[in-house]
C-alpha positions as CSV (number, residue, x, y, z in Angstrom):
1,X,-20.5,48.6,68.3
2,X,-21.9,51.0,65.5
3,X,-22.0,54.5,65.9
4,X,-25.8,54.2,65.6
5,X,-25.8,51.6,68.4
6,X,-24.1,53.6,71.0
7,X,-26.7,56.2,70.1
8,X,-30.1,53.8,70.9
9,X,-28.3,52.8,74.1
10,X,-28.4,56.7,75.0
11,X,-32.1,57.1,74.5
12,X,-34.2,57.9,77.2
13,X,-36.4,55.5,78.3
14,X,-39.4,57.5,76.5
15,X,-37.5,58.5,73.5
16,X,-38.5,56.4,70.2
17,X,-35.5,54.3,68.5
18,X,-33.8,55.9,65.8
19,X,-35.4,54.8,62.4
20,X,-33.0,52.2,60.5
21,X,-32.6,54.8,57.7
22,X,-31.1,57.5,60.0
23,X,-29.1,54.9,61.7
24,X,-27.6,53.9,58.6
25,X,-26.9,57.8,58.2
26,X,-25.2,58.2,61.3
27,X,-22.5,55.2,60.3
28,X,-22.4,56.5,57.2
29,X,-21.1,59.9,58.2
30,X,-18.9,58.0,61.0
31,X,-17.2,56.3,58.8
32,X,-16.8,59.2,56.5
33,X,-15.8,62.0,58.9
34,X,-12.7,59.4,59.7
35,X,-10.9,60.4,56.8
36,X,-9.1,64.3,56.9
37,X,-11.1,65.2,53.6
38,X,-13.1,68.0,52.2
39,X,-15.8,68.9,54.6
40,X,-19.6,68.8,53.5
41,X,-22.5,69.3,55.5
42,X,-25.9,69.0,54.7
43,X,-28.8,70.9,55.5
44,X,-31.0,68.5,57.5
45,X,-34.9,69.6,59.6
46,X,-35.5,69.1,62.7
47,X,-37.0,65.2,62.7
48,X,-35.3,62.4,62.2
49,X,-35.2,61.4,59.0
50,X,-32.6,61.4,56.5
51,X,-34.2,63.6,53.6
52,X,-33.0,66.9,53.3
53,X,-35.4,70.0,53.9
54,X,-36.2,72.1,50.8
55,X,-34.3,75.1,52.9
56,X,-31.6,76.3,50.9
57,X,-28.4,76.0,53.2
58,X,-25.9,79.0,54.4
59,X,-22.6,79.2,52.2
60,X,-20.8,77.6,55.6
61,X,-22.9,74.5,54.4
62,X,-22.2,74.8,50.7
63,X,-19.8,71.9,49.5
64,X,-16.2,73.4,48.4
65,X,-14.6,70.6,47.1
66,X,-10.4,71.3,47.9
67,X,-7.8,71.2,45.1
68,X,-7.7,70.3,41.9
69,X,-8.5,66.2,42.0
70,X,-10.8,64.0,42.5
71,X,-9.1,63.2,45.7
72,X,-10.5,63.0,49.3
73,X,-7.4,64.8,51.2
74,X,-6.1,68.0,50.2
75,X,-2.3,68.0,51.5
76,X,-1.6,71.4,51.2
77,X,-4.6,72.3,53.3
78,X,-3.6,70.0,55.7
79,X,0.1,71.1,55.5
80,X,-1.5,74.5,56.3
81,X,-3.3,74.1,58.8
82,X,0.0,72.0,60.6
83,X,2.0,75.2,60.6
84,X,-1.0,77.2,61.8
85,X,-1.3,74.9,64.8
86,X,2.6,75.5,65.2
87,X,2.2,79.0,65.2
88,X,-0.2,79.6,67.7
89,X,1.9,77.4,70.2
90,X,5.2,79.5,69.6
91,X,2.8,82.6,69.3
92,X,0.0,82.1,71.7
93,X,-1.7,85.6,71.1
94,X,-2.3,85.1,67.9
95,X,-4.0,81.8,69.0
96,X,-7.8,83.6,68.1
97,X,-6.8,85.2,64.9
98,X,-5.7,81.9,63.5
99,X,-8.7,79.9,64.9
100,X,-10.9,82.4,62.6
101,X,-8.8,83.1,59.9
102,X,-7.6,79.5,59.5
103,X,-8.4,76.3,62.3
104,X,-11.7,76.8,62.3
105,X,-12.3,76.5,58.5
106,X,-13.2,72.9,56.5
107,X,-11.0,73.9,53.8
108,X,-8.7,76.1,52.1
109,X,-11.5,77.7,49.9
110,X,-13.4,78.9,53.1
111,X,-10.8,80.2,55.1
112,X,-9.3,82.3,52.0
113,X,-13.2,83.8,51.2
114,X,-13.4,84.6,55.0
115,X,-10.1,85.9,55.3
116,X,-10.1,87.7,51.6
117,X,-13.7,89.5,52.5
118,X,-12.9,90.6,56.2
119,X,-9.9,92.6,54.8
120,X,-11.8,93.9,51.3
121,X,-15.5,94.0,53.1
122,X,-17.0,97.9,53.9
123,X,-20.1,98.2,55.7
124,X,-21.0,101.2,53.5
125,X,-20.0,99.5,50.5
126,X,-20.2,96.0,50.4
127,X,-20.4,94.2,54.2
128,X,-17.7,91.4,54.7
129,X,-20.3,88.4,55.1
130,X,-21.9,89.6,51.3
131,X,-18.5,89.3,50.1
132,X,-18.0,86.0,52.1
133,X,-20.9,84.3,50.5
134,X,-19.7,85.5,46.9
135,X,-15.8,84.6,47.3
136,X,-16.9,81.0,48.1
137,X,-19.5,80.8,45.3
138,X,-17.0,81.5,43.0
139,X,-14.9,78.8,44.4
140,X,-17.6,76.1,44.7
141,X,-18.7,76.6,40.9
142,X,-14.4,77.5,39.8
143,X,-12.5,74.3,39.7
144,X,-9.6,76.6,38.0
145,X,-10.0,79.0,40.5
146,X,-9.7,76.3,43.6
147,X,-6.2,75.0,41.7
148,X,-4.5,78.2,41.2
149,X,-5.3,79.2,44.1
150,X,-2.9,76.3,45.6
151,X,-0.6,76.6,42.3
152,X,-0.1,80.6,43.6
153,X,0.8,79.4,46.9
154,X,3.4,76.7,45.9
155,X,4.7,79.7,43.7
156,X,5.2,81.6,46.7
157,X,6.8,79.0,49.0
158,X,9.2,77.6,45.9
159,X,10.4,81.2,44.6
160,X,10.6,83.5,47.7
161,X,13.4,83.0,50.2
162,X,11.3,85.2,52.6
163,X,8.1,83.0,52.3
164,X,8.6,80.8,55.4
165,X,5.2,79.0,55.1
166,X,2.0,78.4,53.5
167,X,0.2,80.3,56.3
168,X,2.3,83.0,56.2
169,X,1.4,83.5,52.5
170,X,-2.4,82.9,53.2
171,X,-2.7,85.5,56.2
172,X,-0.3,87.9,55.3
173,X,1.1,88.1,51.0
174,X,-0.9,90.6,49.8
175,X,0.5,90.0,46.3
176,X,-1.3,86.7,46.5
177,X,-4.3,87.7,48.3
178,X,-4.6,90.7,45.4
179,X,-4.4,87.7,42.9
180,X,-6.8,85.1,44.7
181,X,-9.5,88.6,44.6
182,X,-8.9,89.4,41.0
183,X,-9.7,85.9,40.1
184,X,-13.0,86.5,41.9
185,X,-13.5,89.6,40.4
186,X,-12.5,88.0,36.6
187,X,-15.3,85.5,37.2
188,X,-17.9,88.4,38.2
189,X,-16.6,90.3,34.8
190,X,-17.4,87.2,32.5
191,X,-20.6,87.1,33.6
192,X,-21.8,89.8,33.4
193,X,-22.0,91.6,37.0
194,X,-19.2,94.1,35.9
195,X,-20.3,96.9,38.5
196,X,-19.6,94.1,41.3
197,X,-15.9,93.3,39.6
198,X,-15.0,96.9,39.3
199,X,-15.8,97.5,43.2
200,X,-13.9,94.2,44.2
201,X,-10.8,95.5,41.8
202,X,-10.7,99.3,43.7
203,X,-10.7,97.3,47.1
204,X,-7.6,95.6,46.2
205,X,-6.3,98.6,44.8
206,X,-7.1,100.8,48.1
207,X,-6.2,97.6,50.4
208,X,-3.6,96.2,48.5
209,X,-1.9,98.6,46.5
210,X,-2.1,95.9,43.5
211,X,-4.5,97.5,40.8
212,X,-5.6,94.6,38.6
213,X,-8.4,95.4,35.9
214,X,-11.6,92.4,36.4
215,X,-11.0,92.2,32.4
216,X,-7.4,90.9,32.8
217,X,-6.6,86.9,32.4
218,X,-3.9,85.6,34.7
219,X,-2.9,81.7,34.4
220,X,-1.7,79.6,37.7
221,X,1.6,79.8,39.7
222,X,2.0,83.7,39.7
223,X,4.0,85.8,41.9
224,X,3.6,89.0,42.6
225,X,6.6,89.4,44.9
226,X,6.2,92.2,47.1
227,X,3.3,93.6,44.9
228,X,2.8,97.0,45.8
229,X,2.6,99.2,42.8
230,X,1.5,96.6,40.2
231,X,-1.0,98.1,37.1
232,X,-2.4,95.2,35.1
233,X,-4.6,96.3,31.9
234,X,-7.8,95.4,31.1
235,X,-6.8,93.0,27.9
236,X,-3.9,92.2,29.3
237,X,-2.8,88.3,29.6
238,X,-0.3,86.5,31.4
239,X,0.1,82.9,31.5
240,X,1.1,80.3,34.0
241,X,4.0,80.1,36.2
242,X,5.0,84.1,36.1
243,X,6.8,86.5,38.1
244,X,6.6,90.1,38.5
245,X,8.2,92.2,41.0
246,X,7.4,94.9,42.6
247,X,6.0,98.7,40.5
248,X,5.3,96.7,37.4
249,X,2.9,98.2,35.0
250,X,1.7,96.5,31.9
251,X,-0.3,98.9,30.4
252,X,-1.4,100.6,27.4
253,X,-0.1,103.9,25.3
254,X,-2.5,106.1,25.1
255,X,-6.4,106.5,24.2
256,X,-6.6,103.7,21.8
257,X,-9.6,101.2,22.9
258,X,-9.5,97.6,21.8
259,X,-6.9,95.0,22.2
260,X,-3.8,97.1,24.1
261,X,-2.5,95.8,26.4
262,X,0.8,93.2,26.7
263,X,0.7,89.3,26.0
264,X,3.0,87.8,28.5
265,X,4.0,84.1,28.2
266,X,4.2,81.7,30.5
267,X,7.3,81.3,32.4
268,X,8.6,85.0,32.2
269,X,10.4,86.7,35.2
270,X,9.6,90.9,35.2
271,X,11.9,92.9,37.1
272,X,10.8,95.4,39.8
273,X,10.1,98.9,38.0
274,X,9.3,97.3,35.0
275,X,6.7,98.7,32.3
276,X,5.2,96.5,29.3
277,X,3.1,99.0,27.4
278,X,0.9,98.2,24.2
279,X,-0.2,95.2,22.7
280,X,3.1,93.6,22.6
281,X,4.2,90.1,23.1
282,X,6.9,88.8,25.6
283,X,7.7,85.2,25.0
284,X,7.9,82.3,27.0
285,X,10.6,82.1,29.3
286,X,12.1,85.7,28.9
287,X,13.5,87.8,31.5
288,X,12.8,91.7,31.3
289,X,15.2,93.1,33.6
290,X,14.7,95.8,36.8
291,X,13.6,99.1,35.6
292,X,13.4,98.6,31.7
293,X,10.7,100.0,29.6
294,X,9.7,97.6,26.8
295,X,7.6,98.9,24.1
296,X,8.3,96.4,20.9
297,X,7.9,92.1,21.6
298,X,10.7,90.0,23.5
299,X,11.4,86.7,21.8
300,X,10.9,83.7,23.8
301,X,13.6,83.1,26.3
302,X,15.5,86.0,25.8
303,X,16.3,88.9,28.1
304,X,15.6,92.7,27.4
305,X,17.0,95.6,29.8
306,X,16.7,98.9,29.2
307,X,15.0,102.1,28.8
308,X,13.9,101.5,25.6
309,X,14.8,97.4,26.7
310,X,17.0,95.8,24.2
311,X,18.4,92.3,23.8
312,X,21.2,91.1,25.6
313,X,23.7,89.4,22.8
314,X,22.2,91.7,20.2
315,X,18.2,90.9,17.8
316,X,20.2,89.0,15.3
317,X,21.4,86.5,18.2
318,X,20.4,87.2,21.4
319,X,21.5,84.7,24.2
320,X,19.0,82.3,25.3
321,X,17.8,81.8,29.0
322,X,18.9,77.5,29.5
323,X,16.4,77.6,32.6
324,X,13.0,79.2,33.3
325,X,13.4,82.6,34.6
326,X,10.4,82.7,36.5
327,X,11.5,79.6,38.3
328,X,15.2,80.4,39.5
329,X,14.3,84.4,40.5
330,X,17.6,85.6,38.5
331,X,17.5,88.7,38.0
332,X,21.2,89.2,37.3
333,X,23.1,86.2,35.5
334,X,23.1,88.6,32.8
335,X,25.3,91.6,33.4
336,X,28.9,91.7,33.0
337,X,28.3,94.7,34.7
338,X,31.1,95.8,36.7
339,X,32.4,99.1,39.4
């Protein structure tokens, strides 16, 4: 028996049948809340009729499609939300604080605005439920933003030994959650609502200890391992699949306005104390080793240490990194140093 056909036997005896065009509704949705996919609700008035009201629904109703495809279940969500549910068994005080932050969330979208806004929100600034409803309008209308969001967690749970889980890295990497608010606050800039970007970006900085200019372009799969003390400039760029440690600046050199900041390249592994300063390129696959200052461009799969960084093997023939740097973490393959 139909959904719809258990619900006419339920009427009371006084109660008017269902019309046949909600009935078909109510299969429809039967059949489609079956499948584990990405949750949409619809905004529907008080009669029964299938035609929406003209009200405009809450952001809780707003469709967030999950991931990066066309397809109906998101398996990292899903994956997420598993290790949740193990979590609150082995840990059952924390069993409200992952119903709100995660369980009781349709997707990964919502439960990162909710859970990115309670921590950034200030009454006397900007309340957590404004910041709600503007985190997951960004993410509804961001397709890019929605997959490197999940390309920034895989990042995390490949490259850090530490990261034991997806929800671990959701709830409690703030390098991550500084990234996942900057690409909020990058959208704001690019259209135009700079004041609103600035006032996310000194959040993060006061919450986060990440400092992260709105103007700055980040690609997908980044790592900020560890985070705190990370300066990013305002033209800065730094493509996909990077890793920075820890007290990382890439700055500028002084008063000049304009283009000034560094290029990074996708794949490039920066070691903790770092500083890239100026418009200067490092190429694809390099490694800048732990505490080095680099001030002139780093060829493409090379590695620079030092204070000012040089090549290791020498500019004229500098030895060449065989794997991606930002990938295997090693931060030490090339020293022959010894005690």
């Amino acid at each position: 028996m139909s959904s719809a056909s258990l619900i006419q036997h339920a009427l009371l005896p006084n109660q008017k049948p269902i019309p046949p065009t909600m009935s078909a509704c109510v299969d429809h949705l039967s059949r489609t809340l079956r499948v584990p996919s990405r949750i949409t609700r619809t905004c529907f008035s008080n009669t029964l009729s299938c035609e929406p009201t003209t009200q405009t629904p809450s952001i809780d109703h707003l469709p967030i499609p999950g991931g990066d495809s066309d397809e109906d279940v998101d398996d990292l969500w899903w994956t997420l939300r598993a290790e949740a549910e193990r979590d609150v068994e082995s840990e059952p005080v924390l069993r409200a604080y992952y119903a709100h932050a995660i369980l009781s969330h349709p997707s990964l979208e919502s439960a990162l605005a909710r859970h990115l806004a309670r921590k950034l929100g200030h009454p006397d600034m900007v309340p957590a439920d404004a910041l709600f409803e503007i985190f997951s309008r960004v993410h509804r209308d961001d397709p890019r933003a929605r997959a490197a969001a999940r390309d920034d967690l895989r990042a995390a749970r490949e490259r850090d030994p530490a990261c034991e889980s997806y929800a671990h890295c959701l709830l409690n990497y703030k390098g991550f959650l500084a990234v996942q608010a900057h690409r909020v606050a990058h959208a704001l800039w690019c259209n135009g609502r700079r004041a609103l970007a600035l006032l996310i970006q000194n959040r993060v900085s006061e919450v986060f200890a990440v400092d992260i200019h709105p103007g700055a372009r980040v690609g997908r799969g980044i790592l900020l391992d560890h985070a705190t003390g990370v300066v990013v400039g305002e033209t800065t760029v730094i493509g996909d699949n990077v890793s920075i440690l820890h007290n990382v600046t890439l700055g500028g050199t002084g008063k000049a306005s304009g283009d000034r900041h560094p290029k990074i390249g996708d794949g490039v592994l920066i070691g903790a104390g770092t500083h890239v300063l100026g418009n200067v390129r490092v190429g694809g696959g390099a490694k800048i080793g732990a505490g080095s200052v680099v001030l002139k461009e780093v060829p493409p799969r090379t590695t620079a240490v030092g204070n000012p960084a040089k090549l290791i093997g020498g500019k004229e023939n500098p030895i060449k990194c065989e794997r991606s740097p930002s990938l295997t973490m090693d931060h030490t393959s090339w020293s022959d140093y010894v005690i």
